[in-house]
N, C-alpha and C positions, 0 to 999 in steps of 0.2 A: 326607591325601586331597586331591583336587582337584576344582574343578567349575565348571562354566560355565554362566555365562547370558548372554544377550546383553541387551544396553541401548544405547542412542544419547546421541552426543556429537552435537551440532549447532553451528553458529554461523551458521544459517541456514536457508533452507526444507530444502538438501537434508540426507540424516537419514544417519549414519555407523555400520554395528554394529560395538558394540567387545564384546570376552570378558573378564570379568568372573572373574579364579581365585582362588581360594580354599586355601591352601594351611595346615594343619594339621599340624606337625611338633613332638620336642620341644627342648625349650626356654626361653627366658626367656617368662613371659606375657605379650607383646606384642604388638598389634595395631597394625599399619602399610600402610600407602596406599601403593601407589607406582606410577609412572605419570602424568609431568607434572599431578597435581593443583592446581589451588587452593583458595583458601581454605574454600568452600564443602564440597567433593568432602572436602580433610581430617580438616575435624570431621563427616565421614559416622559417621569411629569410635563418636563420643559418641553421638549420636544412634541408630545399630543398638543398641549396648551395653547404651544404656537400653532402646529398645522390647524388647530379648529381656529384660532383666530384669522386665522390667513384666510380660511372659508368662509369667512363672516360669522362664523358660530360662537358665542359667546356661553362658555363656562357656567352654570348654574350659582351663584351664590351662596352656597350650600356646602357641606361638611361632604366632601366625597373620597371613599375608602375603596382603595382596589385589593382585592384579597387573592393573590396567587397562591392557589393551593393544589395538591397538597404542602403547609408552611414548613416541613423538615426538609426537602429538600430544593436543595442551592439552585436559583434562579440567575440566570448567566446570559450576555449578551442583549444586541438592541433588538434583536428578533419579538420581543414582546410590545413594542410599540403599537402596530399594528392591530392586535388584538384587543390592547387595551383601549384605544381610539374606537374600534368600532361597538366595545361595550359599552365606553360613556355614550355613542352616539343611539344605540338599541335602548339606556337609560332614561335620552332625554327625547325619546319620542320620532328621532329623527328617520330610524331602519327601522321595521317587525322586527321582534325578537324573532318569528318564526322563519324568516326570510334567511337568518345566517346561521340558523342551526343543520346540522349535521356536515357541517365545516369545521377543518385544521386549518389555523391563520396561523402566519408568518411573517411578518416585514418590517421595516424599520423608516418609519417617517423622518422626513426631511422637516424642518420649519417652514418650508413653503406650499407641505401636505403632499409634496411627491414621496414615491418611494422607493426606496433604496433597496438594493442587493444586499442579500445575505445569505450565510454560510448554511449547506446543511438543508438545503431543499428536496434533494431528489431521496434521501433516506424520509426526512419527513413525509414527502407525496407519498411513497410505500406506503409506509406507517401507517397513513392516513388512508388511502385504501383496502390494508388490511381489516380496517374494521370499520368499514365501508361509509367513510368520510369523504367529502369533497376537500380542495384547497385552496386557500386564497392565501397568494404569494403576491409581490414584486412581480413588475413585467418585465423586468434584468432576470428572473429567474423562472419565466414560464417555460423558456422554453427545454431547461432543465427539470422540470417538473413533468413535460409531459412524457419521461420517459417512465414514468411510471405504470404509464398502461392505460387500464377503464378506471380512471380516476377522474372525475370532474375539477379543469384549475380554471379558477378565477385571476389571470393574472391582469394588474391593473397599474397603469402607468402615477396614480396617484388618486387619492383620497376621495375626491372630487368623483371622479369618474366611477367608482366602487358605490357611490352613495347614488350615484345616478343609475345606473346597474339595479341596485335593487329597489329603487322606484321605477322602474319602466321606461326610464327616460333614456337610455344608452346601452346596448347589448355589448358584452364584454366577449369578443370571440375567442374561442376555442386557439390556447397558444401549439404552436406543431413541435415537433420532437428538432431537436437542432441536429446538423449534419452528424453522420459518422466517419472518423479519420478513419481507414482503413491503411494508409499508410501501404498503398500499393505500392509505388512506387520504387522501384528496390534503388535509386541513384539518392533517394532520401537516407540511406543507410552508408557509413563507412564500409570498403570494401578490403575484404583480408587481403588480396590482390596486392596492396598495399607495402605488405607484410613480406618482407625477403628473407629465408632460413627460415626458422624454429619450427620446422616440421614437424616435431613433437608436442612441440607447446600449442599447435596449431590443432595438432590430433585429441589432445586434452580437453582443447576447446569446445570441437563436434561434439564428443563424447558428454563432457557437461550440458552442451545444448539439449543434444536428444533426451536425454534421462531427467533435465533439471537436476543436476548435481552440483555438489557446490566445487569449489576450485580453488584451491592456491597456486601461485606462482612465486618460486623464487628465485630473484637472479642479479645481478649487478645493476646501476642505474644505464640508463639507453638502451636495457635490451629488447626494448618492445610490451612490457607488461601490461602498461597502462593502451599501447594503441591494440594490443588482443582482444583487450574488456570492451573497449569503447565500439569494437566490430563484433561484439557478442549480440546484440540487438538485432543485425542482419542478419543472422543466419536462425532466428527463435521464430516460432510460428504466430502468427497474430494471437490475436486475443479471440477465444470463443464468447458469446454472446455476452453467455451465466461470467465467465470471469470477468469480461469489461464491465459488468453493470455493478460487478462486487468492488472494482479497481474503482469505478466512476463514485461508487456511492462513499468511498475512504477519503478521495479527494474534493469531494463535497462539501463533508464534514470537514476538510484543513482548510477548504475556502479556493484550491485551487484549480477546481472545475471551471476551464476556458471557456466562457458565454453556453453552457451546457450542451458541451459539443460532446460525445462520445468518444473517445480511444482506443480502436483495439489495437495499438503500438502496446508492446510489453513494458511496462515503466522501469527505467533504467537510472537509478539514484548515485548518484556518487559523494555523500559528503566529506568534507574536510578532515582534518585527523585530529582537529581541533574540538569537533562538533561535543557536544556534552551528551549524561548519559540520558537530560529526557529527551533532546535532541533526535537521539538516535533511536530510543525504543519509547518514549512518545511520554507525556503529562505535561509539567507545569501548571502555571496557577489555573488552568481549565482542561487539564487532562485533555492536551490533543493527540492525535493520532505522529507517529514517529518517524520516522526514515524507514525504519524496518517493516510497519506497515503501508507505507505512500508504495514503499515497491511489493507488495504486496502481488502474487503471481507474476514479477517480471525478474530483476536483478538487483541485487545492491551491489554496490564495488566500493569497497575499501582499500585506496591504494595507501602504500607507507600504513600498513598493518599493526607494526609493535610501536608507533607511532601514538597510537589511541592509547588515550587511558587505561589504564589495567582494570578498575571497575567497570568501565564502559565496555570492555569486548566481554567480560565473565557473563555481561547482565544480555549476552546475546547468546548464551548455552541456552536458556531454555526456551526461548522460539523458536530456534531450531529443532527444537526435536517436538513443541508444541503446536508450529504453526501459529501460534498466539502471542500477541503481548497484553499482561494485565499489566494495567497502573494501577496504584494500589494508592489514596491517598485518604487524608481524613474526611475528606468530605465526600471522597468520590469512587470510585473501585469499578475501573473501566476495562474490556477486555475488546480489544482490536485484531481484526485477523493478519495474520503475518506469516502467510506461505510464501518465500520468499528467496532467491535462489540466491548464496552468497559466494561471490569471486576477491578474491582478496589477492595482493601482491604485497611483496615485501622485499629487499634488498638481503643479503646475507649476514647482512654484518652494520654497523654504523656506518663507516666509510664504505662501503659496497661494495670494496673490491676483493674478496677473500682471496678468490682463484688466482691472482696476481703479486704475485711476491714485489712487483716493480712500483704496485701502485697500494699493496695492503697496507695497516696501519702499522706502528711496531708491536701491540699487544693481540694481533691476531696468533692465533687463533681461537684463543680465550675470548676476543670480542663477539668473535659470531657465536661462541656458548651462550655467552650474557645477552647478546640483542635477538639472540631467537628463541630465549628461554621466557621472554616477556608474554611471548604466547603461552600460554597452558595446556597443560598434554591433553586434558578433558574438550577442549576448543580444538586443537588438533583432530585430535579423535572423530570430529565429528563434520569434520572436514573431506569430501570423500574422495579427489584427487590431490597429489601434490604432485607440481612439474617444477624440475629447473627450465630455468629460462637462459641461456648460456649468451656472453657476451656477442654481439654481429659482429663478426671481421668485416674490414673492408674489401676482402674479395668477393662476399655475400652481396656485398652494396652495387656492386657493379654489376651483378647477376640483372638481365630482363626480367619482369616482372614475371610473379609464377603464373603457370595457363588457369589455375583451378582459382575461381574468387568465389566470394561470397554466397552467388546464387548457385555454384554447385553443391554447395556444403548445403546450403539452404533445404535444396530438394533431399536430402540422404537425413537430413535433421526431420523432415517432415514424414518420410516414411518411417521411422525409428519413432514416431510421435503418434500418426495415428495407427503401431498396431498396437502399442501401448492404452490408446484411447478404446480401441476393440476390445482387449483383455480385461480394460477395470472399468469395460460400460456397465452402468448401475450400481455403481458402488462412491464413496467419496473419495477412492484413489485417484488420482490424473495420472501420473506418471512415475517409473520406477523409483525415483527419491522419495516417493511417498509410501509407500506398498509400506505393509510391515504383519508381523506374528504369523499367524496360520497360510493367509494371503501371503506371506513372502517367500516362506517353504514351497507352496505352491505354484508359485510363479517361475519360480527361481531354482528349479529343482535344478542341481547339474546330474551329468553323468556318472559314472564309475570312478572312469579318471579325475575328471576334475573335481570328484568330492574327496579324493583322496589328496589330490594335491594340496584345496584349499586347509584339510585337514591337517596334513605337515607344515603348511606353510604358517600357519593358524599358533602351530607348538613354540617352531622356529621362532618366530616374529613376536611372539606373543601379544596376538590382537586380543585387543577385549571384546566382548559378546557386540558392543557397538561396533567395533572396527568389525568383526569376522561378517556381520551382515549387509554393510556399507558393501564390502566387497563382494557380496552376492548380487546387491543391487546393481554394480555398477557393468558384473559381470554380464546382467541379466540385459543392460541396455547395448553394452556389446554384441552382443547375441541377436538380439531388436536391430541393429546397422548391418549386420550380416544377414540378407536374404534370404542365407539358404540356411540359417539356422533362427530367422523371425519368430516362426513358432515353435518351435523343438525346445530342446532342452538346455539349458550352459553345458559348455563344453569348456575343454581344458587348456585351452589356448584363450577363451573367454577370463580364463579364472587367472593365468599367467597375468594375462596384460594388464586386469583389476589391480593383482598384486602388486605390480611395478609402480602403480602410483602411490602407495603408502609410503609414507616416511615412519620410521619404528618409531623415534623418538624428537620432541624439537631436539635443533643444533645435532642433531644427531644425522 
């Protein structure tokens, strides 16, 4: 006999149905896999074998061949247990075939015929009502499933219970959508409040919030680089719907979607300097999704910048200007989305004290050439603030705490946000880091003045067509914080303060 069920192969957000046969013939009693498997997908056998023994269901005698097709492409993970369980079970009479068609199955049996949690649910439920399939999932992952919508899931605590289900014997209800973090709370957030001095570094910050711009900081060790980043998440606007569900379905697929709770907290990644380069822009032996996608509409922070690899930051030019990361591998060629705001900090120099004759090293000022030329003028460039970050004195430290925190910045980030969200409604811009060609002339027109200045400053400086448009954008989100020029044009005091934040050159 033969039968089919469908189930997804993934190596990414988008979700693949593959048929699932089951073929009973006689024979030697063999049970065999075939269909580019690995390791995982293999010992599916051991694992079905038992949970049907643990049901009292004993194995046919029989030559049985499971055919996962299509055969070229690479079968991954224990997600296929499941599916292949309930085709032996449609094979030996035990379900209607017709009972589990037009179902996407997914889960991974235990030996005791429970089922387990797995990776990559809420993309498959889409998937799977895209072309208007039901799912049968894990009941660890119904309730991430049902954020899918008008999708019928079948979530079922084990094997047992799925088989009773479709004899009549046991209704399998309807799993509910798990909470949503909404992350009200503004004392869940560090507060810039915090933060004594760097008034400008603090000005940098706003300005990146409102616009999503990316940011560097540079400055000695202690002067606050890393506690600015870490209060960047208070003062950014939640998550809209369509973003969280994009954000929820990235960490799905990494496995790291909390009992399928939903997030509209901005994801704020920080890794090591250590981190490698699929690490950070995503593959390995199953092409998963990266650092630079997991913060995918929120932030990544790169602290200790020239730190990382030199291939590892190159191989983050062109997400940034793509939004995307492709993995590119031989078996696999996966492309994850990766809009993603990046904040970086770095020290001046190796010993970080340049500004300091008392505390530099003896070969500054040639150090701080060398340790800040490790970044690339192209990675610069595309960089659209730089701030020094200037050592705290200790009369700074004694200073009361400043009156403005977190939640006033917050509200002046949010109006800078949705009139940006007014201007590019119906289009796939969100925000002025994103704008670009026809749309950015237009947006971003300045005046008189300030197109003449950006113009001289443009010669002077010598930005490149990347830099001269960064600084229309960033102009254009200045313009956006100022109310009384929200909708008008940049102006020249707009195009000033853009300009201030380039650096011409690293170490420069």
């Amino acid at each position: 006999m033969v039968a089919r069920i469908q189930t997804v192969a993934f190596q990414g957000i988008d979700t693949l149905d593959i048929d699932v046969q089951v073929h009973i013939a006689n024979g030697l009693p063999t049970f065999t896999i075939v269909g580019l498997p690995d390791k995982a997908v293999g010992e599916s056998r051991e694992r079905v074998r038992a949970a049907l023994g643990a049901l009292g269901l004993a194995l046919p005698p029989q030559r049985i061949t499971v055919n996962l097709s299509p055969a070229d492409v690479l079968k991954e993970g224990s997600h296929f247990d499941l599916p292949i369980a309930l085709g032996l079970l449609v094979a030996m009479d035990v379900i209607p075939q017709d009972d589990v068609q037009g179902y996407t199955v997914l889960g991974e049996l235990a030996l005791d015929g429970a089922l387990s949690a797995v990776a990559g649910v809420l993309p498959a439920a889409i998937g799977a009502g895209a072309v208007g399939n039901g799912l049968i999932c894990p009941a660890a992952c119904g309730r991430e499933a049902a954020w899918a919508g008008d999708v019928e899931v079948l979530a079922a605590d084990n094997l047992l219970s799925l088989i009773n289900h479709f004899k009549g014997v046991q209704i399998l209800s309807a799993p509910e959508p798990a909470q949503v973090n909404d992350d009200a709370d503004a004392g869940k957030f560090l507060d810039l409040r915090d933060i004594k001095g760097q008034e400008s570094a603090k000005r940098a910050l706003e300005i990146a919030a409102a616009g999503s711009h990316n940011l560097l900081m540079l400055g000695p060790p202690g002067s606050g680089k890393s506690m600015l980043a870490q209060r960047l998440p208070g003062i950014l606007p939640p998550l809209s719907p369509r973003e969280a569900l994009e954000v929820s379905m990235i960490h799905s697929v990494a496995g790291l979607l909390n009992d399928g709770e939903i997030n509209r907290r901005r994801p704020f990644r920080d890794p090591h300097h250590s981190a490698s380069l699929p690490a950070l822009i995503g593959g390995g032996q199953r092409a998963k999704p990266g650092e630079i996608s997991l913060s995918h509409n929120g932030v990544l922070f790169l602290d200790e910048l020239p730190e990382f690899a030199r291939p590892t930051l190159e191989a983050l030019r062109q997400p940034l200007e793509s939004g995307r990361a492709v993995v590119a591998r031989v078996n696999a060629h996966v492309s994850y989305p990766a809009r993603f705001q990046l904040i970086a900090a770095m020290n001046p120099c190796r010993c970080g004290h340049l500004d300091d004759a008392s505390l530099a090293c003896s070969r500054a000022p040639k150090c701080a050439r060398d340790y800040q030329t490790k970044i690339s003028g192209p990675l610069f460039d595309r960089i659209d603030l730089h701030v020094d970050v200037p050592a705290v004195s200790a009369a700074d430290l004694t200073l009361p705490p400043p009156a403005e925190g977190s939640e006033a910045v917050a509200a002046r980030v949010a109006h800078a946000r949705a009139v940006q969200t007014e201007r590019y409604e119906g289009t796939e811009t969100r925000t002025n880091a994103d704008v670009d060609g026809e749309a950015l002339e237009t947006a971003a027109a300045p005046d008189a003045g300030a197109r003449k200045l950006l113009t001289d400053a443009a010669g002077q400086l010598k930005l490149t067509a990347r830099g001269y448009h960064r600084v229309l954008r960033v102009a254009r989100t200045l313009a956006d914080m100022d109310k009384a020029t929200a909708g008008g044009p940049v102006q020249r005091i707009h195009i000033a303060e853009a300009l201030s934040y380039r650096r011409v050159v690293p170490g420069g």
